[in-house]
PQR file of N, CA, C, O and H, with PARSE charges and radii, in Angstrom:
ATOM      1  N   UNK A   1    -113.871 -21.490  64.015 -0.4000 1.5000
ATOM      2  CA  UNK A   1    -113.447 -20.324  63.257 -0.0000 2.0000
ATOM      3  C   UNK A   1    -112.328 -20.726  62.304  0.5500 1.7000
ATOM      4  O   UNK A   1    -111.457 -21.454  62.781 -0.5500 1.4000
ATOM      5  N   UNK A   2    -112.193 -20.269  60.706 -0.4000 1.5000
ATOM      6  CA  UNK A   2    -111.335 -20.570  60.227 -0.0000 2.0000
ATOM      7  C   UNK A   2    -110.190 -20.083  60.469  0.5500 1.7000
ATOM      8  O   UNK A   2    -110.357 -18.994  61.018 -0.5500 1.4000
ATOM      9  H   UNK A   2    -112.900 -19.678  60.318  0.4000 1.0000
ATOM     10  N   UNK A   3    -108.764 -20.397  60.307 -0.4000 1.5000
ATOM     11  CA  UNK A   3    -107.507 -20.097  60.411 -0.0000 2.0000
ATOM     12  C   UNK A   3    -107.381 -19.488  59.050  0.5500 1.7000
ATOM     13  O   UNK A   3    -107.920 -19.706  57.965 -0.5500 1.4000
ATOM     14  H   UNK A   3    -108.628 -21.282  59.861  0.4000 1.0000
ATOM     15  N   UNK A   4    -106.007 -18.209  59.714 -0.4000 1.5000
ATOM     16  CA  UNK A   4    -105.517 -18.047  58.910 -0.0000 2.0000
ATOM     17  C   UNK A   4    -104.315 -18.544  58.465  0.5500 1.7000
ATOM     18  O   UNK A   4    -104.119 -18.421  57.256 -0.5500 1.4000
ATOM     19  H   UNK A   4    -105.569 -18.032  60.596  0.4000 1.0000
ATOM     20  N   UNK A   5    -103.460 -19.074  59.121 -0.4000 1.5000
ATOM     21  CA  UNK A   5    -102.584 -19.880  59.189 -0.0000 2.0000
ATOM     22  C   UNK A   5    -102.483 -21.605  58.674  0.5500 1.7000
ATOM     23  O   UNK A   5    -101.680 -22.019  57.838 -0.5500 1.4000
ATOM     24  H   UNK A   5    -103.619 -19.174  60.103  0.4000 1.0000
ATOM     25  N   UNK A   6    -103.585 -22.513  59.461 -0.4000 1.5000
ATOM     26  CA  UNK A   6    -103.693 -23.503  58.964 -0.0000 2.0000
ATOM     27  C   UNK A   6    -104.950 -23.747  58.576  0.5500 1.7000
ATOM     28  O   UNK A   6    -105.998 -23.386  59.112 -0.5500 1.4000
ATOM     29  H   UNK A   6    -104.237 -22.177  60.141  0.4000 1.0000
ATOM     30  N   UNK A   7    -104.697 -24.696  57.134 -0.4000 1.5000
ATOM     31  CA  UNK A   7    -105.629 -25.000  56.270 -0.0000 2.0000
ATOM     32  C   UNK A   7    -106.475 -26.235  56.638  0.5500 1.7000
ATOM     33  O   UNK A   7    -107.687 -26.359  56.465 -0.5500 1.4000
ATOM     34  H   UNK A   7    -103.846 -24.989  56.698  0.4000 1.0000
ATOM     35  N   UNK A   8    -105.529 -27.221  57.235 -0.4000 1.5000
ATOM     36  CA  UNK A   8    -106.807 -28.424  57.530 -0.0000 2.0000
ATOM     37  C   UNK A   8    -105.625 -29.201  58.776  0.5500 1.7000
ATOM     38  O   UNK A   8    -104.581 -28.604  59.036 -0.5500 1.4000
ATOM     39  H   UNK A   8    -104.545 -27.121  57.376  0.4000 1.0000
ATOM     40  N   UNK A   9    -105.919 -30.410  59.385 -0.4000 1.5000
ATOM     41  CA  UNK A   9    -105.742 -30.917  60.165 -0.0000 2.0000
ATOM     42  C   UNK A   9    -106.088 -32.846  60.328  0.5500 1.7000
ATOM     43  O   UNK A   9    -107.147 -33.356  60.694 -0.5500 1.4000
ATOM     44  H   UNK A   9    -106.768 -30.896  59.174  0.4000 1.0000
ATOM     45  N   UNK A  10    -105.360 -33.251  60.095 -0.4000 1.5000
ATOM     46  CA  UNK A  10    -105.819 -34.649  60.258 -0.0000 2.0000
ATOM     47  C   UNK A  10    -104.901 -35.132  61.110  0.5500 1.7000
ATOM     48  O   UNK A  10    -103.775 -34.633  61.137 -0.5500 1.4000
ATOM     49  H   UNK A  10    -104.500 -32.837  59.797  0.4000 1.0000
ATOM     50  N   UNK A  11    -105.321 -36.373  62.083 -0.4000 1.5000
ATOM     51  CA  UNK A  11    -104.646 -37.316  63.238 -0.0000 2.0000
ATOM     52  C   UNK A  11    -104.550 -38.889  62.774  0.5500 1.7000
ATOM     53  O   UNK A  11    -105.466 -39.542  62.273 -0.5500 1.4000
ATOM     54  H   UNK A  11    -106.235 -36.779  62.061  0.4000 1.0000
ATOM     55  N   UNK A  12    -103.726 -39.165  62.952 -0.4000 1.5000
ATOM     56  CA  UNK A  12    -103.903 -40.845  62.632 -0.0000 2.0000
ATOM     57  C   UNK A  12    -103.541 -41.431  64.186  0.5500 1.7000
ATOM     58  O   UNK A  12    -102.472 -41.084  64.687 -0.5500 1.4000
ATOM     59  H   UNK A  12    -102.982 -38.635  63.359  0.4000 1.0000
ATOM     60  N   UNK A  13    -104.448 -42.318  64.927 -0.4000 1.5000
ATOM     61  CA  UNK A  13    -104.880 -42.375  65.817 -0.0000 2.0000
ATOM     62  C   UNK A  13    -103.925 -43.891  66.494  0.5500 1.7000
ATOM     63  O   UNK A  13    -103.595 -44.172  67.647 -0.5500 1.4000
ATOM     64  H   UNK A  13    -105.317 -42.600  64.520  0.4000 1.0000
ATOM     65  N   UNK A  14    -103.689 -44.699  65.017 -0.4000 1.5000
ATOM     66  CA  UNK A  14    -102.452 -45.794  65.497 -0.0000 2.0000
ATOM     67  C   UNK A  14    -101.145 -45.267  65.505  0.5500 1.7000
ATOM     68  O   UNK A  14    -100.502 -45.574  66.509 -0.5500 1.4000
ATOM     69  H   UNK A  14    -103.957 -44.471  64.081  0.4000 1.0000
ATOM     70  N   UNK A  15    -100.561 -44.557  64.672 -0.4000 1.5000
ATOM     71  CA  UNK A  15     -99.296 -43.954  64.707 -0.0000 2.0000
ATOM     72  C   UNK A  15     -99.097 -42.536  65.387  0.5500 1.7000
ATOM     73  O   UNK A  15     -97.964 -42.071  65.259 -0.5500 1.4000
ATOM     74  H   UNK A  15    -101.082 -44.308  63.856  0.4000 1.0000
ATOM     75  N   UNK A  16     -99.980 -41.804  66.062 -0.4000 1.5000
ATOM     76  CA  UNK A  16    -100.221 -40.946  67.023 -0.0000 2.0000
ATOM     77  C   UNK A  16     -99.245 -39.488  66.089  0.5500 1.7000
ATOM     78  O   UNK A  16     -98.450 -38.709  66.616 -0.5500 1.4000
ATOM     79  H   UNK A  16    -100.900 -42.181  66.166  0.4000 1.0000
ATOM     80  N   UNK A  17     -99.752 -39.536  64.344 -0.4000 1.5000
ATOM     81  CA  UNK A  17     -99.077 -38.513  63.918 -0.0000 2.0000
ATOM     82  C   UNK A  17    -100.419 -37.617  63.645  0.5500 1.7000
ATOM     83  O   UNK A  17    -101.554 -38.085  63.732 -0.5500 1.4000
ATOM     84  H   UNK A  17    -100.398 -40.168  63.916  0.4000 1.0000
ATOM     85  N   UNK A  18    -100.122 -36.244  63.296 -0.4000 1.5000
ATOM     86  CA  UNK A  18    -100.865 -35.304  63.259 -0.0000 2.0000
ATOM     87  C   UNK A  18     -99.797 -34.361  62.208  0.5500 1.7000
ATOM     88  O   UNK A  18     -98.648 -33.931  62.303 -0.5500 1.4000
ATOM     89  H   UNK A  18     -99.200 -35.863  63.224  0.4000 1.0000
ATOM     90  N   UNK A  19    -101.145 -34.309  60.931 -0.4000 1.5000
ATOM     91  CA  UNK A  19    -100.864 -33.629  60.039 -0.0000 2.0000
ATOM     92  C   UNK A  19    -101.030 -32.902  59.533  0.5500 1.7000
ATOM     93  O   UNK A  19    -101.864 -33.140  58.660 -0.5500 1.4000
ATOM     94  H   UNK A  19    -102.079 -34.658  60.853  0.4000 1.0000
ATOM     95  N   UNK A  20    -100.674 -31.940  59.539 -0.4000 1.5000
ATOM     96  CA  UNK A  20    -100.905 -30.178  59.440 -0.0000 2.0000
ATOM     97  C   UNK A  20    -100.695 -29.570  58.198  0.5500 1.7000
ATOM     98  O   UNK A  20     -99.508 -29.338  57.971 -0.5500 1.4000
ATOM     99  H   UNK A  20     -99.996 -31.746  60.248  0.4000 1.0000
ATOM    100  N   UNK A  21    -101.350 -29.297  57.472 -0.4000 1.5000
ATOM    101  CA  UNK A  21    -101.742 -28.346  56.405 -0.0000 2.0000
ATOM    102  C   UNK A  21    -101.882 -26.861  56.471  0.5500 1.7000
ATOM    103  O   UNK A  21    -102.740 -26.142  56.983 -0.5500 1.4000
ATOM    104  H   UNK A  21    -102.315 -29.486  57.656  0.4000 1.0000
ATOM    105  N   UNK A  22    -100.390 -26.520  55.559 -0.4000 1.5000
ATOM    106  CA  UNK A  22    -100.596 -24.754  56.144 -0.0000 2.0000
ATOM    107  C   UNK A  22    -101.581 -24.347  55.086  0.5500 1.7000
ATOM    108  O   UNK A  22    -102.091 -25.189  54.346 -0.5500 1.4000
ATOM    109  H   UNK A  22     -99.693 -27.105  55.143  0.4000 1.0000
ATOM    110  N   UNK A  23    -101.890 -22.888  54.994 -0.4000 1.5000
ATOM    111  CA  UNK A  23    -102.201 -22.042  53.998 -0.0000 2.0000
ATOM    112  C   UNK A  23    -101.347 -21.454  52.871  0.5500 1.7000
ATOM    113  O   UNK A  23    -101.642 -20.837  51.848 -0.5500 1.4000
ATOM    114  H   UNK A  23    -101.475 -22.205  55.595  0.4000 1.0000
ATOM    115  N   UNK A  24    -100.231 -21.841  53.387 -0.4000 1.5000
ATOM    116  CA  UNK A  24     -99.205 -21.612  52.081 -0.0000 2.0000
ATOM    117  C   UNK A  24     -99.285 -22.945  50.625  0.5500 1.7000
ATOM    118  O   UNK A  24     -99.123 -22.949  49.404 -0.5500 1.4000
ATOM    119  H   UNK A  24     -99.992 -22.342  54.218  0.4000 1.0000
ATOM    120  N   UNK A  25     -99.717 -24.169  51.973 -0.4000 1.5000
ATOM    121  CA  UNK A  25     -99.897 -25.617  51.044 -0.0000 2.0000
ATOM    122  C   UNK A  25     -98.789 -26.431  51.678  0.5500 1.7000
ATOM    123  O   UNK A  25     -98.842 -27.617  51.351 -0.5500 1.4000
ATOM    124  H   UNK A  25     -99.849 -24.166  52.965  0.4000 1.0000
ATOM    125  N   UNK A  26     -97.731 -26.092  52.554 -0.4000 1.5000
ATOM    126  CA  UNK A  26     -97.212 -26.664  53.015 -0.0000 2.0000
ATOM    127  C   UNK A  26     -97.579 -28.020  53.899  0.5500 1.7000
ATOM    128  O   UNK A  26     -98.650 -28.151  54.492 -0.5500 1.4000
ATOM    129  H   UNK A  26     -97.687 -25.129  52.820  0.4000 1.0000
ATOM    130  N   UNK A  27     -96.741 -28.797  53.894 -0.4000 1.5000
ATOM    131  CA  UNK A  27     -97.492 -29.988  55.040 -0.0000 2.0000
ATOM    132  C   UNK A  27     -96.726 -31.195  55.661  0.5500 1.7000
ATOM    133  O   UNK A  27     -96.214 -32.174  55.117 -0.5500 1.4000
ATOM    134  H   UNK A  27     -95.871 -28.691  53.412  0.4000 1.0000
ATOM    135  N   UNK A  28     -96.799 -30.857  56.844 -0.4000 1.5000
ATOM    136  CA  UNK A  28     -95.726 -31.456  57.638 -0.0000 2.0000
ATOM    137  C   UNK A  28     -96.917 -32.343  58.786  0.5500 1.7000
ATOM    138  O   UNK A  28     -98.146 -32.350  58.850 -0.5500 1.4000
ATOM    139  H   UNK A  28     -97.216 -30.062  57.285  0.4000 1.0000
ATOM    140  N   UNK A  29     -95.944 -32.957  59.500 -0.4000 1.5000
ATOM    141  CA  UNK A  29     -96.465 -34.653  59.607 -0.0000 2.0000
ATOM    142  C   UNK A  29     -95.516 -34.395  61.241  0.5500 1.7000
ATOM    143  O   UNK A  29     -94.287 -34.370  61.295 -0.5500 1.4000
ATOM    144  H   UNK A  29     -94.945 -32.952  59.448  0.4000 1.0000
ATOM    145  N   UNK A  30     -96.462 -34.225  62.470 -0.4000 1.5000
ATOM    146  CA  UNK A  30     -95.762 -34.238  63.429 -0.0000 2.0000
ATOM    147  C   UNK A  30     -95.850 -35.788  64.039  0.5500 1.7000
ATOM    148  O   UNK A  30     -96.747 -36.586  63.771 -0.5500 1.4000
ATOM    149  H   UNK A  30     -97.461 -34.246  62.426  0.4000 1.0000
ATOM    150  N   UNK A  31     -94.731 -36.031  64.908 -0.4000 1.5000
ATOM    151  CA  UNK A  31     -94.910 -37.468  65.429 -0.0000 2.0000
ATOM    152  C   UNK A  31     -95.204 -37.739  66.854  0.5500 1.7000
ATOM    153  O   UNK A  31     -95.171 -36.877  67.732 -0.5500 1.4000
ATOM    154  H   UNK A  31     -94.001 -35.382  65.127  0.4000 1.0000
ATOM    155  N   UNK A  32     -95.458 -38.839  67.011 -0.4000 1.5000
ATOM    156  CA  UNK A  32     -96.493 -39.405  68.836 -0.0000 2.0000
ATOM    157  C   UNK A  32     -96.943 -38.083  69.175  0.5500 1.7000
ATOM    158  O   UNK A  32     -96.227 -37.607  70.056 -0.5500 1.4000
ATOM    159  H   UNK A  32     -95.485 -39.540  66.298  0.4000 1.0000
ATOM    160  N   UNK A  33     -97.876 -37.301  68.796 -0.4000 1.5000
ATOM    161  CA  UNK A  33     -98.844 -36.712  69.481 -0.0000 2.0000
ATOM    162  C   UNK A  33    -100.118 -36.692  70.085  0.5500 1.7000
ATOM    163  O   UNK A  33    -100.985 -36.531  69.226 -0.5500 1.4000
ATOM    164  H   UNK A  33     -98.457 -37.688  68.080  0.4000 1.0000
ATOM    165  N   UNK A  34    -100.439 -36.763  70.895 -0.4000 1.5000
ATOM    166  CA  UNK A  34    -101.588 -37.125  72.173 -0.0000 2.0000
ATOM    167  C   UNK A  34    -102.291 -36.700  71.531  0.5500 1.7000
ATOM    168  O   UNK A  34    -102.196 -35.564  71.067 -0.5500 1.4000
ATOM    169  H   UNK A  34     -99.734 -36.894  71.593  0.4000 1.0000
ATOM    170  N   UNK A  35    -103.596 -37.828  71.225 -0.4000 1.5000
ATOM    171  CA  UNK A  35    -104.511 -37.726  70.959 -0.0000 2.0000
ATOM    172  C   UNK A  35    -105.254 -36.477  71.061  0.5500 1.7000
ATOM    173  O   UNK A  35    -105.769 -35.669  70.288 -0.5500 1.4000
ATOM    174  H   UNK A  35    -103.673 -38.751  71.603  0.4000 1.0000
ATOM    175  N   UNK A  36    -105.044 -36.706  72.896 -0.4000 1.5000
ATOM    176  CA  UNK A  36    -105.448 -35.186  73.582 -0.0000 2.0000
ATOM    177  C   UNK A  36    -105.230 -33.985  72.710  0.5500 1.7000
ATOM    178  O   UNK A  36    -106.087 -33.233  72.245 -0.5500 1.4000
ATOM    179  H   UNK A  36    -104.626 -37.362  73.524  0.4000 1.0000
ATOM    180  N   UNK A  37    -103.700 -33.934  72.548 -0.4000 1.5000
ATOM    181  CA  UNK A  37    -103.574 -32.746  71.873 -0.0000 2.0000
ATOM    182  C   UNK A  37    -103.994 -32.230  70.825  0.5500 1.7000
ATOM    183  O   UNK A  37    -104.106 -31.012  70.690 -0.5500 1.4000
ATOM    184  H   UNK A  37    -103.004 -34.545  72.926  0.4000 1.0000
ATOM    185  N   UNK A  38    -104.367 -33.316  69.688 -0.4000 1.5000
ATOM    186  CA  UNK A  38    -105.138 -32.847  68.482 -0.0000 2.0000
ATOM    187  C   UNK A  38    -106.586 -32.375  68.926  0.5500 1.7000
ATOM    188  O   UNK A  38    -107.130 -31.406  68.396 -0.5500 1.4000
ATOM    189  H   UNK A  38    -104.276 -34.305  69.798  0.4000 1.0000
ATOM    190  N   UNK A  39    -107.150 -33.096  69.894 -0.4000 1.5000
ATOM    191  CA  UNK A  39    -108.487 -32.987  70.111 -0.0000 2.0000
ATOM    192  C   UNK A  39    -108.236 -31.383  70.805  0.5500 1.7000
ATOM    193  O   UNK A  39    -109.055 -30.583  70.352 -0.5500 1.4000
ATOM    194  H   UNK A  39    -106.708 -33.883  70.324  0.4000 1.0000
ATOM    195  N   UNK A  40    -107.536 -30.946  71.531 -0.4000 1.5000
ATOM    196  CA  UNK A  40    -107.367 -29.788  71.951 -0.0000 2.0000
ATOM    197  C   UNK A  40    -106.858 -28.698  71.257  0.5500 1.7000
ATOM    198  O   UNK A  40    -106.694 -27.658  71.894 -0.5500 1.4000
ATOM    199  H   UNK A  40    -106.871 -31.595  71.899  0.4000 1.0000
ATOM    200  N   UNK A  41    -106.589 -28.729  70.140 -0.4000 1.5000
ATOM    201  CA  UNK A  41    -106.126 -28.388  68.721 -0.0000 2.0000
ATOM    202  C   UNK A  41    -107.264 -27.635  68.034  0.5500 1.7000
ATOM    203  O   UNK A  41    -107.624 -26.469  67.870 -0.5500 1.4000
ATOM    204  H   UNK A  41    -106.722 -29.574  69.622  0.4000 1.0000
ATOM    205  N   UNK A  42    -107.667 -28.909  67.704 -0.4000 1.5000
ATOM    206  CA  UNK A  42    -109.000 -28.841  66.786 -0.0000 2.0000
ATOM    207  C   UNK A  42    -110.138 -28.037  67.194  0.5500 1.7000
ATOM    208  O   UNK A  42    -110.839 -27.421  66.391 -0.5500 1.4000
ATOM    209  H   UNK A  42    -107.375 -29.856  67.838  0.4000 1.0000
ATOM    210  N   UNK A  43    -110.426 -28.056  69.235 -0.4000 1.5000
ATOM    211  CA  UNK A  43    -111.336 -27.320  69.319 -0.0000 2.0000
ATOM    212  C   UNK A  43    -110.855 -25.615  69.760  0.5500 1.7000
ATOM    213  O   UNK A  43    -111.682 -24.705  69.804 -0.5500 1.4000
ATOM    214  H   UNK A  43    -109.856 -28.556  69.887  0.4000 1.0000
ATOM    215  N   UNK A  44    -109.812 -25.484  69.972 -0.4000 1.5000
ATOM    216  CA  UNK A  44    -108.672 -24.030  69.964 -0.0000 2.0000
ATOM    217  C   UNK A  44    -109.696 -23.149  69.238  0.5500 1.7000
ATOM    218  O   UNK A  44    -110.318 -23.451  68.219 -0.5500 1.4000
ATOM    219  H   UNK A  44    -109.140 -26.224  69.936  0.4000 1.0000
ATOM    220  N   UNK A  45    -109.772 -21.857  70.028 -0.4000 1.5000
ATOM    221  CA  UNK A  45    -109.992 -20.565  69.288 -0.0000 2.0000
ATOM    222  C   UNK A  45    -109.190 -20.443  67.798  0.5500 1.7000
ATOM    223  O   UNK A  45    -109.684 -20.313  66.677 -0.5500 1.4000
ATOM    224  H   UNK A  45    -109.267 -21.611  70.855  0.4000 1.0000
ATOM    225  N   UNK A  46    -108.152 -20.510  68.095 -0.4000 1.5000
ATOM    226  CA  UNK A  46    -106.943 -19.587  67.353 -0.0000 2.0000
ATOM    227  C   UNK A  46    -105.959 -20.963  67.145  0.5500 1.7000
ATOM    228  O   UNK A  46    -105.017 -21.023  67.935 -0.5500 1.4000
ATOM    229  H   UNK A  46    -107.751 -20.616  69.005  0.4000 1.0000
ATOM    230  N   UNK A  47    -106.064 -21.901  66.313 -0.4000 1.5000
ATOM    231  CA  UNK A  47    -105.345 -22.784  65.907 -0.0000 2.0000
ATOM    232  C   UNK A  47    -104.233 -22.567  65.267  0.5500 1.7000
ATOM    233  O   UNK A  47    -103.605 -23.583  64.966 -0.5500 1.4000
ATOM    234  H   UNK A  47    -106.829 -21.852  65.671  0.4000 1.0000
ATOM    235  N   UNK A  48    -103.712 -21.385  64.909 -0.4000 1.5000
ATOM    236  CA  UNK A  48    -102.222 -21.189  64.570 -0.0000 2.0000
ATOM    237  C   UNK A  48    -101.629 -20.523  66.496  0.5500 1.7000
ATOM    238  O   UNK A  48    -100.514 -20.719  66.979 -0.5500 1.4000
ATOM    239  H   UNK A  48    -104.222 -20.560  65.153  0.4000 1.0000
ATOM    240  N   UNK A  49    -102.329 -20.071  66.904 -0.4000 1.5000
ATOM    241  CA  UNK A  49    -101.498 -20.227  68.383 -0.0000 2.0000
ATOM    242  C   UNK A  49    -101.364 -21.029  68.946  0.5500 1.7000
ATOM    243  O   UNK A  49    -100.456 -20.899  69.768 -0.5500 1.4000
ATOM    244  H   UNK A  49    -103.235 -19.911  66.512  0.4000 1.0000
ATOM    245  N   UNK A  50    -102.183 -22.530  68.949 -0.4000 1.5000
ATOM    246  CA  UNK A  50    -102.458 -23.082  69.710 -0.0000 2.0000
ATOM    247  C   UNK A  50    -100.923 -24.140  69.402  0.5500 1.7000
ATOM    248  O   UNK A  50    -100.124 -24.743  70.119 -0.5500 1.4000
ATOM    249  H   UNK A  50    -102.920 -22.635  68.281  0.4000 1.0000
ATOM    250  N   UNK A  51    -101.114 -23.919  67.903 -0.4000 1.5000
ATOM    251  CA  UNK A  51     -99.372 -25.089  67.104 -0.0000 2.0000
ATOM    252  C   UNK A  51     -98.761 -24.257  67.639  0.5500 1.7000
ATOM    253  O   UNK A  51     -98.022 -24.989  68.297 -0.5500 1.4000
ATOM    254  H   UNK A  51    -101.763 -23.430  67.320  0.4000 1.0000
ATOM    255  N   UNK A  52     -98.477 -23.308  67.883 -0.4000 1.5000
ATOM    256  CA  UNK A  52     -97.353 -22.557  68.465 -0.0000 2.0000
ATOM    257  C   UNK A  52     -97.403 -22.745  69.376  0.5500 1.7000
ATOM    258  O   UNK A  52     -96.828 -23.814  69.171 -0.5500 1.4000
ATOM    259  H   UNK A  52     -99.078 -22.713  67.348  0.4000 1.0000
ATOM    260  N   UNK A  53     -97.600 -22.763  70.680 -0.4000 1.5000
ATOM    261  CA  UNK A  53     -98.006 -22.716  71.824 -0.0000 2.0000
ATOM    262  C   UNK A  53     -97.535 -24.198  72.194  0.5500 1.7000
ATOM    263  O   UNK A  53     -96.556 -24.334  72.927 -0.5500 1.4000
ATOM    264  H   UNK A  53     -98.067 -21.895  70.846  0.4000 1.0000
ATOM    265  N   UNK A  54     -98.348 -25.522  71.601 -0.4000 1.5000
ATOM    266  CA  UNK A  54     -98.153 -26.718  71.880 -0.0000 2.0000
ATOM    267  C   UNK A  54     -97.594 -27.430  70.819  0.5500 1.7000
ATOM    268  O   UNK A  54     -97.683 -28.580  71.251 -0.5500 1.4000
ATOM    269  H   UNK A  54     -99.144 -25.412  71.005  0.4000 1.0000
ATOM    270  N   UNK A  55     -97.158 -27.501  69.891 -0.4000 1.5000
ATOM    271  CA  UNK A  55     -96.939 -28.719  68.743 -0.0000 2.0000
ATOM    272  C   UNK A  55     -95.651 -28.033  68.473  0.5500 1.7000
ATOM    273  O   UNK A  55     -94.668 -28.434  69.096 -0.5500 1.4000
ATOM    274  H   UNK A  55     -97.085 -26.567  69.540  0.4000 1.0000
ATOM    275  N   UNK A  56     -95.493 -26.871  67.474 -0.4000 1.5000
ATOM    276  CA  UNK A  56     -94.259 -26.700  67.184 -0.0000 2.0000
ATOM    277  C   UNK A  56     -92.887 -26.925  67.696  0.5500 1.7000
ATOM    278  O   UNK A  56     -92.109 -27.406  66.872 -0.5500 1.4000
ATOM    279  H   UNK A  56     -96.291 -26.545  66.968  0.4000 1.0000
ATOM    280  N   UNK A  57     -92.517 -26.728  68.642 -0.4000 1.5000
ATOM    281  CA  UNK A  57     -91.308 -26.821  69.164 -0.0000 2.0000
ATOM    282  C   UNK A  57     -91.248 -28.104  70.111  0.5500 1.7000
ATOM    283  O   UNK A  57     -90.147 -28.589  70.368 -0.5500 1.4000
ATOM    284  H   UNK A  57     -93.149 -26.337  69.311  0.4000 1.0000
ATOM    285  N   UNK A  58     -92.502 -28.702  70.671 -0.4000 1.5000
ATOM    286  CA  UNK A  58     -92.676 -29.932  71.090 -0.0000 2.0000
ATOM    287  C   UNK A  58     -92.631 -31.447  70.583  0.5500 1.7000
ATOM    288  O   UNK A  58     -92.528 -32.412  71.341 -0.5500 1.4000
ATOM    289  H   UNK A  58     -93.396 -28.308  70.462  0.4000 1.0000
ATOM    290  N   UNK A  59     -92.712 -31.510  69.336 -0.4000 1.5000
ATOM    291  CA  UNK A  59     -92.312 -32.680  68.466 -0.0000 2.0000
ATOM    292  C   UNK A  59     -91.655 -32.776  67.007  0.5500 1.7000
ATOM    293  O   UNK A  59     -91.790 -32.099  65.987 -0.5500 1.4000
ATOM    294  H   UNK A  59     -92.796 -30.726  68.720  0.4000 1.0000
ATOM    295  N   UNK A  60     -90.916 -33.857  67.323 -0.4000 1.5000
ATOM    296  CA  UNK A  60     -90.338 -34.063  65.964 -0.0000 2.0000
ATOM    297  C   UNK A  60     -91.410 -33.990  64.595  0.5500 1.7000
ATOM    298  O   UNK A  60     -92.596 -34.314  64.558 -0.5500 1.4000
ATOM    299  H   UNK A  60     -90.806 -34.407  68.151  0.4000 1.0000
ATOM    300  N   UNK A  61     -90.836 -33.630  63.871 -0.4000 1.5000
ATOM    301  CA  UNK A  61     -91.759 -33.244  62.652 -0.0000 2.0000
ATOM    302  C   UNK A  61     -91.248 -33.458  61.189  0.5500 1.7000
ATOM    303  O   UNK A  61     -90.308 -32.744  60.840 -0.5500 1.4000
ATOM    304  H   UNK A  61     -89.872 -33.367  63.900  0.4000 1.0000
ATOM    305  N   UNK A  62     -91.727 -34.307  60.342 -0.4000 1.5000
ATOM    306  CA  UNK A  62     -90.684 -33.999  58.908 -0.0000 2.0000
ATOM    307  C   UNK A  62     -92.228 -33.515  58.020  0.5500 1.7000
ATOM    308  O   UNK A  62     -93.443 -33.618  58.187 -0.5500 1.4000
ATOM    309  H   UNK A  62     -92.491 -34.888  60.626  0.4000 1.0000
ATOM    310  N   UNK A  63     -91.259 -32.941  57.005 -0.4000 1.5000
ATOM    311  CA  UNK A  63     -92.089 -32.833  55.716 -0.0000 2.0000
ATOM    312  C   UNK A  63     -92.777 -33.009  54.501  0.5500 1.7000
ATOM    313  O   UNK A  63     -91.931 -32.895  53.613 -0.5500 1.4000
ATOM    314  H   UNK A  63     -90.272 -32.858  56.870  0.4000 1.0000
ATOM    315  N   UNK A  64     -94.005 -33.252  53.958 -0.4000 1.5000
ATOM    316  CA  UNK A  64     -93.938 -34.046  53.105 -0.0000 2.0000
ATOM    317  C   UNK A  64     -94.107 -32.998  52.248  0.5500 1.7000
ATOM    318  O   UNK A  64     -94.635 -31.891  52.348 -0.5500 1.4000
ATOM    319  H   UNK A  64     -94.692 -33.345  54.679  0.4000 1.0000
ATOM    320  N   UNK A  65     -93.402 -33.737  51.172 -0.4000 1.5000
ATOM    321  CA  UNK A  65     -93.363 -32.800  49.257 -0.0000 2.0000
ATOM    322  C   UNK A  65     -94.694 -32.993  49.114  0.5500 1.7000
ATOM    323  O   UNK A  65     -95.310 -33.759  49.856 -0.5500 1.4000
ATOM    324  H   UNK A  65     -92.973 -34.636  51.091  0.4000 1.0000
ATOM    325  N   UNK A  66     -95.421 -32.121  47.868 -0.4000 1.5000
ATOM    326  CA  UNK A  66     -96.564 -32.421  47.286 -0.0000 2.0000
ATOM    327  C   UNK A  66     -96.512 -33.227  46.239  0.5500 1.7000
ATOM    328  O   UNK A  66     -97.547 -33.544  45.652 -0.5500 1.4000
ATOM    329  H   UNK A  66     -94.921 -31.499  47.265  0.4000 1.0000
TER
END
């Protein structure tokens, strides 16, 4: 189901970052996140609860400019 919240989702699987694309266009770059967790992410009902729930407040995160 699409989000309304986030726009896309990519993992890089050697540096264990996961990069999150809002719907605003925003896009931030979380760090060492479990594989698991993207994969549990990705298949989430509701993928803006699920960053809330697990990613947001659980890892360091910076931002990248466009």
């Amino acid at each position: 189901m699409p989000s309304t919240v986030i726009r896309s989702l990519k993992y890089d699987t050697i540096r264990r970052e996961l990069l999150v694309v809002f719907q605003s266009g925003r896009r931030y770059v979380y760090e060492n996140v479990p594989e698991e967790t993207f994969t549990a992410m990705r298949q989430a009902f509701s993928k803006g609860e699920f960053f809330n729930d697990h990613v947001r407040e659980h890892f360091a995160f910076r931002r990248i400019e466009p």
